[in-house]
N, C-alpha and C positions, 0 to 999 in steps of 0.2 A: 590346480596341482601341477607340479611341473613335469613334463614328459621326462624319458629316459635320456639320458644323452647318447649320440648315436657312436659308433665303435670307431676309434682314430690309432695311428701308432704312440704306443708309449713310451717311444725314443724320442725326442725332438733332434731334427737335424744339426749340425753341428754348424750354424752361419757365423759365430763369434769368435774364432776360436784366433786368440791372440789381440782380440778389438777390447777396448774402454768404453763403458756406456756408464751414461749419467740420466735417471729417471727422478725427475722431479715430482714429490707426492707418492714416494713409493711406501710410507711408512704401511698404510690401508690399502684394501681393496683393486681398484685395477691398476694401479703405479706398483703396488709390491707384486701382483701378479706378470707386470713386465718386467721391471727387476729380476725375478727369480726364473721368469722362462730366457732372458737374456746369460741368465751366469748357466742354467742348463744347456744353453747351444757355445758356453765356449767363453764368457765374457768374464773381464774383473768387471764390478759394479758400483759406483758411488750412488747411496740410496740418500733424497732430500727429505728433509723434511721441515715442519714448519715448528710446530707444538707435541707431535707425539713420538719424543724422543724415544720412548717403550718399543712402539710402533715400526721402527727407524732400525732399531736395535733387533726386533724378531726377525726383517726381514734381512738385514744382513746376518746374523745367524744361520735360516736358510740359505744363503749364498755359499757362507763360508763352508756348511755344511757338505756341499755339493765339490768343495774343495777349489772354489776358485777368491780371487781375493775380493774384502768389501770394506767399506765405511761408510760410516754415517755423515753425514752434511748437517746442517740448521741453516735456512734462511730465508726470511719473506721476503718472497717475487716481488711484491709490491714496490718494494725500495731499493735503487739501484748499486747504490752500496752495498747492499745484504748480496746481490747476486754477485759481482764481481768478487768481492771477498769468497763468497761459494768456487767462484770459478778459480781463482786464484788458488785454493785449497784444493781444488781436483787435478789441474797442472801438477802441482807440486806435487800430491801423490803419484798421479799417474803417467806423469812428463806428458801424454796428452789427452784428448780426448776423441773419438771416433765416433760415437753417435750419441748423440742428446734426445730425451722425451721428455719433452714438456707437455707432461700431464697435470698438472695443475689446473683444478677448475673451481669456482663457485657455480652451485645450480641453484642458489636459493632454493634449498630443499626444502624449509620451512614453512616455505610461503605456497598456500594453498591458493591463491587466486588473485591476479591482476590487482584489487579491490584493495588488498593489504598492500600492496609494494609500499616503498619508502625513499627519498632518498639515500637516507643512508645506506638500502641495500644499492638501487642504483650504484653509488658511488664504488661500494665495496667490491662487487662485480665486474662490474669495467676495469677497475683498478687490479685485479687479481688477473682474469680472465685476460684483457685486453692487452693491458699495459706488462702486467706481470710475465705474458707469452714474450710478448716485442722486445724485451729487453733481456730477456734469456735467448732469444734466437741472435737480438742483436751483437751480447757478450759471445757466447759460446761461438757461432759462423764469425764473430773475425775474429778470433785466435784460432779457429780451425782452418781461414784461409792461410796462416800465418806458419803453417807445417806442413809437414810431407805429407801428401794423398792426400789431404781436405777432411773431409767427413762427412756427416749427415745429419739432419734434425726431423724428427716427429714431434709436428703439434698434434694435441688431443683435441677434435672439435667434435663436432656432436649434428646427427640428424635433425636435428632441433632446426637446423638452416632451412630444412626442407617445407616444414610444415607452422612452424614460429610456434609460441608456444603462449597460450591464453593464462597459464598458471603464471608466468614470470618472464615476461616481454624482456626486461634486461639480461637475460640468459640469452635468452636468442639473440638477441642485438651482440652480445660479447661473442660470442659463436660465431656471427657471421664473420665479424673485426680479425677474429682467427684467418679468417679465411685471406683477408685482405691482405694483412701484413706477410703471411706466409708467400704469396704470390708477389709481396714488392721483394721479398729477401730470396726468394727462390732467384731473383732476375739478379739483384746484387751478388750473389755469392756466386752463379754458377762461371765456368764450371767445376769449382773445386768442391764446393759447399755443397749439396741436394737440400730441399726443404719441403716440406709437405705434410700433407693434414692427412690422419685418421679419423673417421668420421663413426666411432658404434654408435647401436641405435641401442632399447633399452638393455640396462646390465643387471643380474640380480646379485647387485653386490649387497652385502650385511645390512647396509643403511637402509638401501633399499627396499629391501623384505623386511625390515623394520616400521618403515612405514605404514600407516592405518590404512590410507587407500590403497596401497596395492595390497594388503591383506584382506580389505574389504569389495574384494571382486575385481579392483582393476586390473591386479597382473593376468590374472582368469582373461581379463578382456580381449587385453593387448594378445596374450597367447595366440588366443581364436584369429584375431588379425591379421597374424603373422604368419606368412606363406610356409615356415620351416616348422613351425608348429610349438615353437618354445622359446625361450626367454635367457640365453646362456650365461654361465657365472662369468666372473670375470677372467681364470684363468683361461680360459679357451678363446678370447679373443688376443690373448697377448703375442701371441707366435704372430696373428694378421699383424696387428699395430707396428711387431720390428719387421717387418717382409719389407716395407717400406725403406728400410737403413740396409737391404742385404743387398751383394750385387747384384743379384736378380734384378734389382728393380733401379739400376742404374743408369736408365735412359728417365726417370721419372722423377722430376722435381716442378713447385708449383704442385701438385695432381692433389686430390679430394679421393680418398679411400671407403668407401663404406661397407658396413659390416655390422647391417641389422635383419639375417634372414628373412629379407626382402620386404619387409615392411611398408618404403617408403617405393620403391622403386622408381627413383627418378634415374634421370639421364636421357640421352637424344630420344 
């Protein structure tokens, strides 16, 4: 059962206010939750999406609700065409862009154990995850070297680097590849461009709690685990993920963010 969540302000500060952000996979779960904490500190928003145009559509709804400007995108990361044509369309609304999240991920949620993998998950993985990141940091950081004041990007990586993962070894392997290319493009872009990885650890988004195991005792587990004592949805970690794009954190590009109520506790 999940604890109470503890007491925060229910203003969000105001970091966006006159900024463009671009959240790719915002239709669901944690991509709409940065989406909408991004247009509540201030931002217009272009929300991506790949398949659930409905999806695409609520969360700019929310946006526009809060009174700030939004649209829907379609494009699979996969294909480099589909992204520049995205990118092309966000320009064009927005004359630029300021901060990108490339949230986009496959976790082979399906796959219960090592034993099952495929290639074709393989393939689809890497090519989403891996490739699909590389070539959205790669579009979006050189048109944003290419304007006044540069910009920012957040990639979405995941804890998974810390401990690898016995359920779906090509998750972890696409997660680490996050880390990789983030660190060649942080070196390329700066210093106009920032680049850097958000790392949460488990999220109880929809699918998630969806899921058999974590109803069948494992979130129970992980909870106990976990030094904070709970499991948070996804709107609460979305204000961390953009910290990363605000001046605050403007000495920090290249850097690995984590944000799993101490789970993992790596570091020196």
């Amino acid at each position: 059962m999940t604890t109470s969540q503890p007491s925060r302000s229910t203003q969000p500060s105001q970091r966006f206010i006159g900024k463009t952000v671009l959240v790719t996979g915002a239709g669901t779960g944690f991509g709409a939750e940065i989406a909408v904490r991004a247009a509540q500190e201030g931002a217009d928003v272009a929300v991506h999406y790949r398949g659930s145009l409905a999806g695409a559509e609520a969360t700019v709804e929310r946006i526009t609700a809060l009174g700030r400007k939004a649209f829907a995108v379609q494009a699979d990361i996969a294909e480099h065409g589909q992204i520049t044509r995205m990118a092309d369309e966000v320009w064009s609304r927005f004359g630029r862009l300021d901060v990108a999240v490339n949230n986009v991920g496959d976790v082979a949620r399906a796959q219960m154990s090592w034993r099952d993998i495929t290639e074709e998950s393989i393939d689809h993985v890497l090519a989403v995850d891996v490739k699909g990141t590389l070539l959205c940091t790669h579009e979006f950081g050189a048109r944003m070297l290419e304007q006044e004041g540069g910009g920012t990007i957040v990639n979405i990586g995941s804890t998974v680097v810390a401990r690898g993962s016995a359920r779906a070894p090509q998750y972890a392997a696409a997660k680490y590849g996050i880390i990789g290319l983030t660190k060649s493009y942080a070196h390329a872009f700066a210093p106009a461009v920032r680049v850097n990885v958000f790392a949460p650890g488990f999220i109880e988004t929809p699918a998630t709690l969806g899921r058999d195991d974590w109803q069948n005792g494992r979130g129970d587990q992980l909870r106990k685990l976990t030094p904070m004592g709970r499991i948070p949805g996804p709107e609460e970690l979305a204000g961390a993920a953009l910290f990363l794009a605000t001046e605050d954190a403007h000495h920090i590009t290249g850097g690995f963010l984590i944000a799993d109520g101490g789970y993992n506790m790596i570091g020196a």
